[in-house]
C-alpha positions as CSV (number, residue, x, y, z in Angstrom):
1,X,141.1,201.2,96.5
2,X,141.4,198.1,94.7
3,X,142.3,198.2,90.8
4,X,139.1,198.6,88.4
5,X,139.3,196.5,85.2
6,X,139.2,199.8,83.3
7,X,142.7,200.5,85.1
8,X,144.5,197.6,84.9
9,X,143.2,197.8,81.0
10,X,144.8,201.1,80.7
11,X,148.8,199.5,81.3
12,X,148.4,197.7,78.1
13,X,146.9,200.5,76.3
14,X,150.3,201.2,73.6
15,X,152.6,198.7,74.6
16,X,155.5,198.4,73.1
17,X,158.1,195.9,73.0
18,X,161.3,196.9,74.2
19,X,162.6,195.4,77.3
20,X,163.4,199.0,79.1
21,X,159.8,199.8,78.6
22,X,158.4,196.2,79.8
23,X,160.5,196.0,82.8
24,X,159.9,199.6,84.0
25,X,156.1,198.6,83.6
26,X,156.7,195.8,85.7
27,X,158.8,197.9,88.9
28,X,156.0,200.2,88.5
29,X,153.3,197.6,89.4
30,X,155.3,196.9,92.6
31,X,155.6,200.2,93.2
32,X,151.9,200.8,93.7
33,X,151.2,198.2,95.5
34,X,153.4,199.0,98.0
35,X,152.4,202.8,97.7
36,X,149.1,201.2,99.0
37,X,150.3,200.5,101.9
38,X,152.5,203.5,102.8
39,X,150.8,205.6,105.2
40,X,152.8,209.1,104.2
41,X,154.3,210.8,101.4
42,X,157.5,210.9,102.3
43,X,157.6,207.1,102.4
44,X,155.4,207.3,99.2
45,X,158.8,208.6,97.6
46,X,161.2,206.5,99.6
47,X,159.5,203.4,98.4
48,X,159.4,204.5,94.7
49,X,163.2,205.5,94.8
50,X,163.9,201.7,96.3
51,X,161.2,199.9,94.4
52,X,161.5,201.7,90.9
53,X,164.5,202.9,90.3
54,X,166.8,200.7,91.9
55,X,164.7,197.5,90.9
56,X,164.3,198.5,87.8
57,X,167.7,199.3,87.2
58,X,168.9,196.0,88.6
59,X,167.1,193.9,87.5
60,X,166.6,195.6,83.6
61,X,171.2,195.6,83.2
62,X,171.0,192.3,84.5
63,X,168.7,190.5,81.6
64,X,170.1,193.2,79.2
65,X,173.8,191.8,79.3
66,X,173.6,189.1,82.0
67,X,173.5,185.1,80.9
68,X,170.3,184.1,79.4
69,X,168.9,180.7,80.7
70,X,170.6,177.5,79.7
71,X,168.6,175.9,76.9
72,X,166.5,172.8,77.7
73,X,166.1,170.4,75.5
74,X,164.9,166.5,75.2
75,X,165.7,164.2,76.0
76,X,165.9,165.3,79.0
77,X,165.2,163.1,82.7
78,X,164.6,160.4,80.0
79,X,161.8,162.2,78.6
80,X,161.4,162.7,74.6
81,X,158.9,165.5,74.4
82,X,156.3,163.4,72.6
83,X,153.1,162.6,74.4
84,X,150.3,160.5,73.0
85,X,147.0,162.3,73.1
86,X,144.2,161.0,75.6
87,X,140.8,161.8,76.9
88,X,140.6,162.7,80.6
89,X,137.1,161.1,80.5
90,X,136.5,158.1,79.0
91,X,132.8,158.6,77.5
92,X,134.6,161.0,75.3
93,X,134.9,160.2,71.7
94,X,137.0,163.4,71.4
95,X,140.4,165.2,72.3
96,X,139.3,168.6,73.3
97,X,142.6,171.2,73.8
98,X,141.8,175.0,74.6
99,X,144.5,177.0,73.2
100,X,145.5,180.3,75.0
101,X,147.9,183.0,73.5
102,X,148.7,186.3,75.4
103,X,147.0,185.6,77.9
104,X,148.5,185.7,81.3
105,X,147.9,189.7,81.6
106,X,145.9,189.2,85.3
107,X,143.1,191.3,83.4
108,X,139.4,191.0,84.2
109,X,139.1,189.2,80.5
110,X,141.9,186.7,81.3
111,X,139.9,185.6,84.2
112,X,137.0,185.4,82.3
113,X,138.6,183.8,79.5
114,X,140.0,181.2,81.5
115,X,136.3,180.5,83.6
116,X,135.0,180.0,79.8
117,X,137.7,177.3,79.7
118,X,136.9,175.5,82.3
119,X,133.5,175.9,81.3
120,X,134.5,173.1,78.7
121,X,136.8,171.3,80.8
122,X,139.7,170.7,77.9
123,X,141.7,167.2,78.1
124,X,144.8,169.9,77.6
125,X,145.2,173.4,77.8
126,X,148.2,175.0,76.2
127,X,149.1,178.8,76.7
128,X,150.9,180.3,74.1
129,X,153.4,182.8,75.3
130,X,153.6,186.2,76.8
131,X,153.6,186.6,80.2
132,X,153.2,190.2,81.3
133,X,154.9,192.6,81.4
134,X,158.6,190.7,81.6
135,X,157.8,187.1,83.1
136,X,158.8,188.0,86.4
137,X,158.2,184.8,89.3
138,X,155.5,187.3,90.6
139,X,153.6,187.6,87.3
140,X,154.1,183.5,86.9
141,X,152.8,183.3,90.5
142,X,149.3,185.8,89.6
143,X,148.4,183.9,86.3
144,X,149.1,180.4,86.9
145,X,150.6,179.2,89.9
146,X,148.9,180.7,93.0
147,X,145.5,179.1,94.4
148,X,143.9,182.1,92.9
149,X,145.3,182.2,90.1
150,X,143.0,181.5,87.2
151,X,144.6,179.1,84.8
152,X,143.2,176.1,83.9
153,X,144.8,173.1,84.3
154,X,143.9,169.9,81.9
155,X,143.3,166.9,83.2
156,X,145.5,165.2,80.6
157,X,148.0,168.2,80.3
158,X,148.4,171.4,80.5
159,X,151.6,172.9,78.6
160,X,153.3,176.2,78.3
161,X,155.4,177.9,74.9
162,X,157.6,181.0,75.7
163,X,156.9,183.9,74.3
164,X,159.5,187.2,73.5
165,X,158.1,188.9,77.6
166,X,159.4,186.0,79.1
167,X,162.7,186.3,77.3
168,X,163.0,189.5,79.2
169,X,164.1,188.4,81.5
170,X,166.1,185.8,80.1
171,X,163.8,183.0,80.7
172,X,165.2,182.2,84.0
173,X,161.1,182.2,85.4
174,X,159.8,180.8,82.6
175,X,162.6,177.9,82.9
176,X,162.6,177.4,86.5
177,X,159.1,178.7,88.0
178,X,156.5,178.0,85.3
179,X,157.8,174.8,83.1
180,X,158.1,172.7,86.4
181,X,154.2,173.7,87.1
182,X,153.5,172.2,83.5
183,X,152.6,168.4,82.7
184,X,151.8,166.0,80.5
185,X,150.2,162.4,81.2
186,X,151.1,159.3,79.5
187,X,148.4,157.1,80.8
188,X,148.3,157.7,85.0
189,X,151.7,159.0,84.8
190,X,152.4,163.0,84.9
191,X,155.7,163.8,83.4
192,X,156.7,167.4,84.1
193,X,157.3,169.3,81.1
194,X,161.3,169.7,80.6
195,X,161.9,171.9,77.6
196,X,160.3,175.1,75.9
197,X,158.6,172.8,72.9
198,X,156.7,169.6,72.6
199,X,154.4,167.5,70.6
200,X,151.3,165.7,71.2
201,X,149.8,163.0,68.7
202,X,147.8,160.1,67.9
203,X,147.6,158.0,65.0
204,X,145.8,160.5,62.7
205,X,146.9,164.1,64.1
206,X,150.8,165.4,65.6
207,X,150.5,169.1,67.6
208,X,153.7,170.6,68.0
209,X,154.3,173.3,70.0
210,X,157.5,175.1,68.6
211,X,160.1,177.7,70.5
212,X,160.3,180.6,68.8
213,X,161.1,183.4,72.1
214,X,164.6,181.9,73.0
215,X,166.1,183.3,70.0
216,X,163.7,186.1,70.0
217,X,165.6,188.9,71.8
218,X,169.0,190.1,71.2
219,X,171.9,192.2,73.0
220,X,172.0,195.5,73.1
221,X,173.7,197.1,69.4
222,X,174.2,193.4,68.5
223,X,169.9,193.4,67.7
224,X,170.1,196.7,65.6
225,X,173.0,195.2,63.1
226,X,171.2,191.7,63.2
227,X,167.9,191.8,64.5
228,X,166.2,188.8,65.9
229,X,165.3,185.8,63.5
230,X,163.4,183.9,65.9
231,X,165.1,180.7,64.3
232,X,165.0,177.2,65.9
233,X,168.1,176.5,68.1
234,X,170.3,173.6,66.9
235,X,168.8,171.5,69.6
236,X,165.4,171.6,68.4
237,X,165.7,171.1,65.2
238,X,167.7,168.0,66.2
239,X,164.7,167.1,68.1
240,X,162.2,167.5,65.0
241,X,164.5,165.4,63.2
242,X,165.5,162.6,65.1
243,X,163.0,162.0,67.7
244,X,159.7,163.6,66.0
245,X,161.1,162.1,63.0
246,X,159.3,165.1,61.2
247,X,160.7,163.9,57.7
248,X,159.6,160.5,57.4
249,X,158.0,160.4,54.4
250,X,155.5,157.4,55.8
251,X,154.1,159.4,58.1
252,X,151.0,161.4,56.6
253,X,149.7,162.1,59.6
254,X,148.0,165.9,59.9
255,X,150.3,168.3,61.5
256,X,149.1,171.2,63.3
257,X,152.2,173.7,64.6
258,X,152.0,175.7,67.7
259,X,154.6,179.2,67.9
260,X,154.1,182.4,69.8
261,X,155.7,184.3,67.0
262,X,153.9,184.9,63.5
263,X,154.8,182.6,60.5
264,X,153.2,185.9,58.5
265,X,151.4,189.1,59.7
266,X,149.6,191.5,58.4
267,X,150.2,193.9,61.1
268,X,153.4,193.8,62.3
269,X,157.0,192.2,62.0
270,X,156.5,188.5,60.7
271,X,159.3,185.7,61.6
272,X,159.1,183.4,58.3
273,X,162.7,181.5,59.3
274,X,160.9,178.9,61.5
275,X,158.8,178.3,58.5
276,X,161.9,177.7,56.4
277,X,163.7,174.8,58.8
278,X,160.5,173.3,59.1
279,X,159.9,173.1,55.3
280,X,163.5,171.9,55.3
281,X,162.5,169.1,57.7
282,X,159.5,167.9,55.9
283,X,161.0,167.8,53.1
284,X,157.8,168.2,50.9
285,X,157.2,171.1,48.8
286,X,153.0,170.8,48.5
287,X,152.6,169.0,52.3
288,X,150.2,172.0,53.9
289,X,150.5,172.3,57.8
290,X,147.6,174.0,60.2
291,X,149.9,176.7,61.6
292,X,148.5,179.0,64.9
293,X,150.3,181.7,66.6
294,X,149.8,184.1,69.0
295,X,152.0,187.7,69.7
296,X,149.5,190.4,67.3
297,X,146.7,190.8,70.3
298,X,143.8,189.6,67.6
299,X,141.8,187.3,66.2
300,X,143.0,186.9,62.7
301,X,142.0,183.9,59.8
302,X,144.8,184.4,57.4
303,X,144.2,183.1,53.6
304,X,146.6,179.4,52.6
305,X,149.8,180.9,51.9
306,X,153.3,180.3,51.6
307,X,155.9,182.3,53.1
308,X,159.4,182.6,51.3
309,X,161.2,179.1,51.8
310,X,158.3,177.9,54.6
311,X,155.8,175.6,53.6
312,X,151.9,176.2,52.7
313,X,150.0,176.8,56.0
314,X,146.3,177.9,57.2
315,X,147.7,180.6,59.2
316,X,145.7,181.6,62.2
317,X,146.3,184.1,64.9
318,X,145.0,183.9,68.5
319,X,146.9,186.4,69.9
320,X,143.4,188.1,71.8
321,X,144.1,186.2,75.3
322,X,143.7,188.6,77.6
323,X,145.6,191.5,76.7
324,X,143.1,194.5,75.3
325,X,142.5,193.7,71.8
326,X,144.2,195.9,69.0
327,X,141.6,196.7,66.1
328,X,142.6,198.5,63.2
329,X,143.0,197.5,59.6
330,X,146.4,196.9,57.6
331,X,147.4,198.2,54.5
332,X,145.8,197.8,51.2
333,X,148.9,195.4,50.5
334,X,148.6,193.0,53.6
335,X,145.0,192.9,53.9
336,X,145.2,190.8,50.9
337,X,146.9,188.2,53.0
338,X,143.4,188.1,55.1
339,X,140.0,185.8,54.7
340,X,138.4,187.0,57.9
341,X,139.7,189.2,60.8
342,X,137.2,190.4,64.1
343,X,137.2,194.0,64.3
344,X,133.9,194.0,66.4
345,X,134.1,196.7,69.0
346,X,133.4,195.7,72.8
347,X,134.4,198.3,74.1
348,X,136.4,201.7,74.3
349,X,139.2,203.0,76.8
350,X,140.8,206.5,76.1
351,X,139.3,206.6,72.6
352,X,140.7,203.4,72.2
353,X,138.2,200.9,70.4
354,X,139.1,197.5,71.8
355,X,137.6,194.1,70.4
356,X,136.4,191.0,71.6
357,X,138.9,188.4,73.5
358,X,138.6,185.0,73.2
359,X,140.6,181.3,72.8
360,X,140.5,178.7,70.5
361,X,138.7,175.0,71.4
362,X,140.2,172.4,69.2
363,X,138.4,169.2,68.9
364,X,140.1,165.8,67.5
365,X,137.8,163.1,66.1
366,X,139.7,160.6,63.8
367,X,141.1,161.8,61.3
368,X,138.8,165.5,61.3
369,X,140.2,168.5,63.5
370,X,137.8,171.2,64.2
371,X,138.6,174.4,65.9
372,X,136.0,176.8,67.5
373,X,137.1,180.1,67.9
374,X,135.2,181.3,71.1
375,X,135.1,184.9,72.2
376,X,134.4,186.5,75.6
377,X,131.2,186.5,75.7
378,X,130.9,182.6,74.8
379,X,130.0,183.2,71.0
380,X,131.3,180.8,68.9
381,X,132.4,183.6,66.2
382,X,134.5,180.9,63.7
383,X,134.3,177.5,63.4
384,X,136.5,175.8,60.6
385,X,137.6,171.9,60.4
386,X,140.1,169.8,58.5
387,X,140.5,166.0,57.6
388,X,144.0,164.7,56.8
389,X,144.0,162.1,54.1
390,X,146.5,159.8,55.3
391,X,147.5,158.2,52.1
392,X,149.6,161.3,51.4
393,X,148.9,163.9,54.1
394,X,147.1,166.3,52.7
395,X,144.3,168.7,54.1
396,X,140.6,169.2,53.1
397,X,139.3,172.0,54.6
398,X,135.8,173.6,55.1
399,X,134.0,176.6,56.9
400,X,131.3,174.9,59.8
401,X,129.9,178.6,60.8
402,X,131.3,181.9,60.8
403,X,129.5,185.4,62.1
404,X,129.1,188.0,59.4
405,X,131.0,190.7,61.2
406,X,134.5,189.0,60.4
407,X,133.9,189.3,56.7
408,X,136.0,192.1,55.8
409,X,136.4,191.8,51.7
């Protein structure tokens, strides 16, 4: 019998986030598929021994203490990373992106999530991070590179960030099997994207997609004494120096940042170094930054804030993908941190109340950025945009619509 939504809803119910756990979820898929086709018991229990146990074994030692993926980083096959922004169709007077976090789960609401997408028919699409349940070739294959598979690619780019799943298995898909299925165009020409981070721009707006997942898992014992920072390799920050030029003081352009992991979070562990080498860079104390993440499986519209050292940031989270969508409320302390969070209930799996998932449309007119935060069901639930004042980069900001449901003060 093939797999009911409700079913393959169920395997993310309580995830947690230790490789033995993720990779044991991922041996186990294969194992039932292959149970589908056994005709006996007996080699019901002969495939899970070989399939399971040894797999899982394997392949779980080998990303525990074997060599993570080299680093790649630009320039690289003479490409800098930077890519000017462009239409796909010309009678456009916008950019459109449609950004996706969490979201390659090969759930019924991925799917759907990804048919609203191409409903809209972004210039780019940009996932950001998680492939499930360890970022196996095989889950790459399901969620973006098959003919099936339901990702949507833009005309003018379509660009992946890694996120901690794919890390365990120490990048080696997300390096070789998904980044070479990943482009951007510069005019007719589609360069292949080469490293884990990137920036788009235009004369008014810079995007840039940061890698916070390589640095995001530890060693065994080693990860208890120091846990994971997720801090920007060397190599990055060399790049958002000296090719993005990210502390040029004539450049006010708006700058919109793109992680997997949280700047801030009012739910779970947050990852505020990032913040502080980026603040480093810019080298501004009051220069605010648009800053959306993914990793908490939500929809979340955090207040301006500043994190210890990191700069001041409209914090969003779009970590509702495809993943069933967590809904409970923080502590009295952290909920502070929140303007308006979706704890709508769609629906609910072993007494599990699960919200509404969804992406984000962003829409680039001059020097305005608008972002409509779309659920499942097409709703446009948030709609906020920002214009940059160019003469010293700084943000206005305003509300467009939002429902009532995502007032929770």
């Amino acid at each position: 019998m093939p797999e009911s939504s409700k079913e393959r809803a169920e395997k993310y119910l309580d995830l947690g986030h230790s490789e033995a756990e993720n990779h044991a979820k991922t041996q186990l898929e294969l194992y039932e598929k292959r149970v589908k086709d056994t005709a006996s018991a007996t080699n019901a229990i002969s495939e899970f021994f070989k399939t399971n146990l040894i797999d899982f074994a394997w392949h779980y030692l080998r990303s525990r203490f074997g060599p993570r993926h080299p680093y790649q980083a630009y320039p690289r096959n003479g490409d800098t990373g930077i890519y000017k922004l462009q239409s796909s169709i010309p009678s456009r007077t916008e950019i459109s992106l449609a950004l996706l976090s969490d979201w390659a789960s090969d759930t019924e609401e991925s799917d759907k999530i990804a048919n609203l997408v191409s409903k809209y028919t972004p210039d780019y699409s940009i996932h950001m991070g998680d492939i499930y349940f360890v970022g196996t070739p095989k889950e790459i294959e399901l969620n973006f590179t098959a003919p099936y598979a339901s990702w949507y690619y833009g005309a003018s780019g379509s660009l992946a960030l890694s996120g901690n799943h794919e890390m365990y298995s120490n990048g080696n898909a997300y390096f070789q099997h998904l980044l070479p299925a990943m482009y951007a165009m510069e005019g007719e020409i589609k360069k292949t994207q080469q490293a884990g981070f990137f920036c788009l721009e235009n004369d008014d707006w810079r995007i840039i997609g940061i890698d916070t997942a390589y640095t995001s898992v530890g060693r065994p014992l080693l990860e208890i004494i120091s846990p994971p920072d997720c801090h920007l390799k060397k190599e990055q920050v060399e790049w958002l120096r000296d090719v993005v030029k990210l502390g040029d003081k004539e450049d006010k352009r708006g700058l919109v940042f793109l992680s997997h992991h949280p700047y801030l979070s009012a739910f779970r562990e947050e990852y505020p170094k990032p913040g502080a080498q980026i603040r480093e860079l810019l080298g501004e104390a009051d220069r605010p930054i648009v800053w959306i993440w993914g990793h908490d499986h939500r929809l979340v519209i955090y207040d301006m804030v500043k994190n210890g050292d990191g700069p001041v940031a409209y914090g969003r989270c779009i970590g509702h993908g495809g993943l069933p969508v967590e809904i409970k409320l923080p502590d009295a302390t952290d909920i502070k941190k929140i303007k308006y969070y979706d704890t709508r209930v769609r629906t609910v799996i072993k007494r599990h109340s699960l919200g509404y998932n969804g992406f984000a449309r962003v829409l680039i007119q001059g020097k305005e950025l608008k972002i409509e935060y779309r659920d499942i069901e097409d709703t446009c639930v948030y709609e906020e945009a920002w214009e940059v004042d160019k003469q010293n980069g700084q943000l206005s900001w305003k509300i467009n619509h939002v429902i009532p449901e995502l007032a929770i003060q």
